[in-house]
N, C-alpha and C positions, 0 to 999 in steps of 0.2 A: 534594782528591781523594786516595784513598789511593795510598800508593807502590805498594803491590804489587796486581795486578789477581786473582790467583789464589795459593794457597799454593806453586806447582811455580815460577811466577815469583819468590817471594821464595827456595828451596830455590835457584836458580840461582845466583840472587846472591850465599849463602852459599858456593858451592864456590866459585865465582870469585873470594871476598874473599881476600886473600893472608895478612891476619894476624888472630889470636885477636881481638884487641882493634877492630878493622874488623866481622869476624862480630858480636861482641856488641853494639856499635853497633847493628848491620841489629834483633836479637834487640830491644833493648831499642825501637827505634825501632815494632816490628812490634809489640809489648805496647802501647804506648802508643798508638796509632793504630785497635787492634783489640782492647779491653780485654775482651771480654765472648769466650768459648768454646762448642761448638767452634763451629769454620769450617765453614761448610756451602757446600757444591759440586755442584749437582746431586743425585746419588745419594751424593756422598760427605762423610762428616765427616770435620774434621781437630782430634783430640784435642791439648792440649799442654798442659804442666806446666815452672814455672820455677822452675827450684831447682836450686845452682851445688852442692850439697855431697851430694844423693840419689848414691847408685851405681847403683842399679835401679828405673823407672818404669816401670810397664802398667798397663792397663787392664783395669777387671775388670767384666764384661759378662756376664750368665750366657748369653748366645745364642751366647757362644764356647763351642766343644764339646770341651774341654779341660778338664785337672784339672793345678792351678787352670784358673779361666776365664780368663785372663789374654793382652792381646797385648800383647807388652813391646814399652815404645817405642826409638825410636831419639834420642840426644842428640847434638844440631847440636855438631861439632866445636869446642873452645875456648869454650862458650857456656853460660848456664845453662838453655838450652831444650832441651827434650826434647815429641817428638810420633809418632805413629801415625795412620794410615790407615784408615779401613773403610768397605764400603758398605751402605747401606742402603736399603731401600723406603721410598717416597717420606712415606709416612704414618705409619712410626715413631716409639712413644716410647714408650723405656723406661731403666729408669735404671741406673744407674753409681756405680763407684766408683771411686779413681786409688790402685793398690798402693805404697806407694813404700817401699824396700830392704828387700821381703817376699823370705821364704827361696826361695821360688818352688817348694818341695815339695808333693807332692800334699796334696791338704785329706784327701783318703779316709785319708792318714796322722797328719794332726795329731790332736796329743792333748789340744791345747789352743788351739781355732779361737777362742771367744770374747778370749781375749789378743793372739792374732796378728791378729786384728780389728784390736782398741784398739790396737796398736802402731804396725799398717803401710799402713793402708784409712781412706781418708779421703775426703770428699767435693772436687768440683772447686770449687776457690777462683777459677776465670774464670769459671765459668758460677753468672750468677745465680738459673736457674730450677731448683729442689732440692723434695723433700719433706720433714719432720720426721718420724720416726716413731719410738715410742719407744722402739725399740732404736738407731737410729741416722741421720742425712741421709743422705740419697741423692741425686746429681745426677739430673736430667732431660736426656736429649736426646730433643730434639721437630724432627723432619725437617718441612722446608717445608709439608707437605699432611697432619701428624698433628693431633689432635684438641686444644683449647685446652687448657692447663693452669695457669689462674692459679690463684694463693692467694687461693679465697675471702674470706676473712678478714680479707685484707687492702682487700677492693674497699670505698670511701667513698661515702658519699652512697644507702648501701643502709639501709633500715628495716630492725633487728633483731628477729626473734622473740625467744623467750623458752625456754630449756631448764633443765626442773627436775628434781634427782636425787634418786632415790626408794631405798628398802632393798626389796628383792623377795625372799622365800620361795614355795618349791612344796613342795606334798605331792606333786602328778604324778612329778617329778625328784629328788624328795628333797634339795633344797639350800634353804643357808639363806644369809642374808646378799649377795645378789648387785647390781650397782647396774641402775638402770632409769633410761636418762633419756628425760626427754618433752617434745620440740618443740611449741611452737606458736607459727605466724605473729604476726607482727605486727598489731596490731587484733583478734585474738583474745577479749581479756580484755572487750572494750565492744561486741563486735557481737552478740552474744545471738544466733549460727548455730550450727547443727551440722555439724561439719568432716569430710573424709575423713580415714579412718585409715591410715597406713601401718606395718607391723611389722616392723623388722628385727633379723635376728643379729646377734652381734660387736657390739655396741654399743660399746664400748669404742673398734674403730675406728672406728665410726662419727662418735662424737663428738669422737676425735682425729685421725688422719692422713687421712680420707676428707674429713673437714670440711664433713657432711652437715648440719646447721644453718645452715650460712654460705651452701652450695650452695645449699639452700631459699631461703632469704633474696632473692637476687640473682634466682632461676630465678620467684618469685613475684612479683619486682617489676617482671621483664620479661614476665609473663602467659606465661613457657614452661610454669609449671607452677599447676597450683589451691593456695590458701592448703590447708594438711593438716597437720594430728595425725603428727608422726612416734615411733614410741615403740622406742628402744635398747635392748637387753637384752645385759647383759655377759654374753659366754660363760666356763667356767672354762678349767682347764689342760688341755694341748691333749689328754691322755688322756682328762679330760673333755669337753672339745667334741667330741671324736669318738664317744665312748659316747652323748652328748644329743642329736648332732646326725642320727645317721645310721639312715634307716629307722628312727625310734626313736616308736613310737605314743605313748607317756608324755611327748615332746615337743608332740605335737596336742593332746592331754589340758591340759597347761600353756598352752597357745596360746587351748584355746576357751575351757576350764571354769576358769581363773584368771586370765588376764592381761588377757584382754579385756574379760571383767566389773570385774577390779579399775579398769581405764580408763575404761570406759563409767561408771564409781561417782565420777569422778572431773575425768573430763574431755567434753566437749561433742561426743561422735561421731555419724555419720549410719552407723547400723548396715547400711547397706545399699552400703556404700562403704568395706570395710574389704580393706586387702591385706597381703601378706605376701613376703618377701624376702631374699637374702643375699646372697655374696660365697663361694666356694669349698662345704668342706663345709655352712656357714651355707646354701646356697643350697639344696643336699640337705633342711635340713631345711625349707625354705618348699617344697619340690616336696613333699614325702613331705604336711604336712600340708593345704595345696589340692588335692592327692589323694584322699584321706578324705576331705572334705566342701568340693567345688568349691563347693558353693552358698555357703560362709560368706563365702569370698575373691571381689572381685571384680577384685583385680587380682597378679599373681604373676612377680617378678622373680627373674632367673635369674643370675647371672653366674659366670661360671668355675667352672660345680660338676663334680667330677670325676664321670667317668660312665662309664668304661671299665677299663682295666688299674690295678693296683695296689692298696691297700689296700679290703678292702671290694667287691671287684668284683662280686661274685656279688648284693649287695643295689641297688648302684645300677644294673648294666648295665637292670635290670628296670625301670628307669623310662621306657625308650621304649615298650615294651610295654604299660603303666601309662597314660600319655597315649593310646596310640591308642587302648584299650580304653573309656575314658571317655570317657562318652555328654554328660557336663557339663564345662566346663572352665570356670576363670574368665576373664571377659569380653577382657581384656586382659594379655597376656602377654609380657616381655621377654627374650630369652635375645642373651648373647657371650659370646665366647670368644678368646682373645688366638692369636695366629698364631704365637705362639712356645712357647706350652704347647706339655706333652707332650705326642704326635701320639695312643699308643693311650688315654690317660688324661682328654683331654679334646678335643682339636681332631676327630677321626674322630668319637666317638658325640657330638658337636655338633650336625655337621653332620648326622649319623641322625636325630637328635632333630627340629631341622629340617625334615625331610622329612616327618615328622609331624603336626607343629603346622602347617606350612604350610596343610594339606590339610583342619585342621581348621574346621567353617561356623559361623557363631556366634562366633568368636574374631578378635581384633585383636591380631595375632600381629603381631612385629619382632625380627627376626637383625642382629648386626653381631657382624664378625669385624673386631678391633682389631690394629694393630703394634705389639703387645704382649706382652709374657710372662706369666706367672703371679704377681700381688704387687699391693700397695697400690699403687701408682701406676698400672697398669693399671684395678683398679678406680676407682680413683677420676676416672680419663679418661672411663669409661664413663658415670660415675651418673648426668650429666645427662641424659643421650640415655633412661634407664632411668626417671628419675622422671618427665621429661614426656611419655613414652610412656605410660607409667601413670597417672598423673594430668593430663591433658593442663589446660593455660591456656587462657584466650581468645586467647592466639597461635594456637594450632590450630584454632580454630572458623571 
């Protein structure tokens, strides 16, 4: 049985201990007994970080509304442990970082955030559940009632498809050299079917920190999702993905008249079963082109694309307006949005959008609002709920 039944009961016993070396005991006792972080209570976490020689520990949360986002911990008297507080909704997760002896000055004034990154931000070394992504780990905290978060990748006893990467030119876009990579299921190569297609942006994360092959992999073996063609498209620099991505017709143009043909020439699709999809602006651009020609798409994923206030606003608020107007939508439609986005930017014309799609007849529409922020780890909480609604398994049947 463990010694302490609550954090506030071990917090006791350290004021009560009379000397340094008694506390660090309790400390070292409590590490050992409860090696994995944080402490979940209810509604509340308890973060901690051990290390006798830091001078400064917080925690950096972007849902703390502060510059930095930081809530500095407090360190247990004579001891190498240091911890913080906070509550949260029962079904959060979202990830973290542990500051440790950052200057604690505003970021809006650094002049050099990529170094004070690398110096001072690190991921939590108790807790084993983290994302990789390639700028850097992230912890995860995942409250009792939030959404599953394994590493695909790592699950055994899964059949692997197969992902192959391709060199992709447009005339539509005017780029050259970009990569494409293209899933397909397991048994693919000897079953002589034609597969559904799915099309997303961002490829790049797609095939790295979302770990949408691996997710297929597992979600196909458990019939959550139908064996499917999934095809990556790396986006460029971000001035680029927002030039290609947004309300951008030369984007549809590349979608119908090259990318699809170059697959269909290529790979084994049921043309009457092809959809499209993203992740933030990427998701802007799968709305804009299932817009122009509902009939091509028959299924259309939506996640955290901004739709209100800030960059762009005047082309995307128009997409509510856009959906209700159209008389055709594709068959099957997924939209979330994370509860800690920004309120006028995406969580409000969500919920607008919402209102719309609900109402639409003909359509297999699904909302989830995630305890989430805006970032890889969010999405990537979502995509199962996203792929087997669009593609549903004989689990669904």
């Amino acid at each position: 049985m463990p010694q302490w039944a609550s954090f506030d009961a071990f917090l006791e016993d350290t004021n009560r201990a009379k000397t340094d070396r008694e506390r660090q005991m309790m400390v070292d006792e409590l590490f050992s007994e409860r090696p994995h972080w944080p402490w979940l209570e209810h509604d509340k976490a308890v973060f901690a970080y051990n290390g006798a020689s830091a001078q400064t520990v917080a925690l950096n949360l972007d849902t703390i509304h502060a510059d930095p986002p930081f809530a500095p911990m407090t360190r247990i008297l004579g001891t190498s442990m240091w911890y913080v507080e906070r509550s949260f909704q029962p079904d959060d997760l979202l990830d973290y970082l542990i500051a440790v002896d950052d200057p604690m000055t505003p970021l809006s004034q650094e002049r050099d955030i990529v170094g004070r990154i690398a110096r001072h931000w690190r991921d939590d070394g108790l807790n084993p559940t983290r994302m990789n992504t390639a700028q850097a780990t992230v912890s995860i905290l995942r409250m009792r009632y939030a959404r599953p978060f394994p590493d695909w990748a790592s699950m055994r006893h899964v059949q692997r498809g197969d992902v192959q990467e391709h060199t992709l030119n447009s005339n539509a876009l005017g780029i050259q050299g970009r990569k494409l990579w293209v899933y397909t299921p397991a048994g693919y190569e000897d079953s002589g079917l034609d597969y559904p297609l799915l099309i997303l942006q961002d490829g790049q994360w797609a095939v790295g920190a979302l770990q949408v092959a691996e997710m297929a992999d597992a979600l196909i073996k458990h019939e959550r999702v139908q064996p499917l063609i999934i095809a990556m498209v790396q986006s460029g620099t971000q001035s680029e993905r927002e030039r290609e991505y947004v309300v951008n017709d030369a984007h549809y143009q590349f979608v119908a008249d090259e990318l699809i043909p170059l697959l269909q020439s290529s790979y084994r699709i049921a043309a009457e079963q092809v959809g499209i999809g993203g992740v933030a602006i990427g998701a802007t651009a799968a709305m804009h082109a299932a817009l122009i020609n509902p009939s091509l798409f028959s299924s259309l994923i939506m996640i955290s694309p901004p739709l209100g206030k800030g960059a762009y606003a005047e082309q995307v608020r128009a997409f509510a307006g856009r959906f209700a107007e159209s008389a055709v939508l594709p068959r099957r439609i997924f939209q979330s949005v994370g509860r800690y986005e920004a309120t006028g930017r995406f969580v409000k014309p969500a919920f607008a959008l919402r209102e719309t799609l609900s109402t639409k007849s003909g359509v297999y529409y699904r909302f989830c609002e995630i305890g989430s922020g805006h970032g890889l780890a969010a999405f990537r909480s979502i995509l199962p709920e996203a792929l087997a609604w669009a593609y549903p398994g004989a689990a669904f049947s």
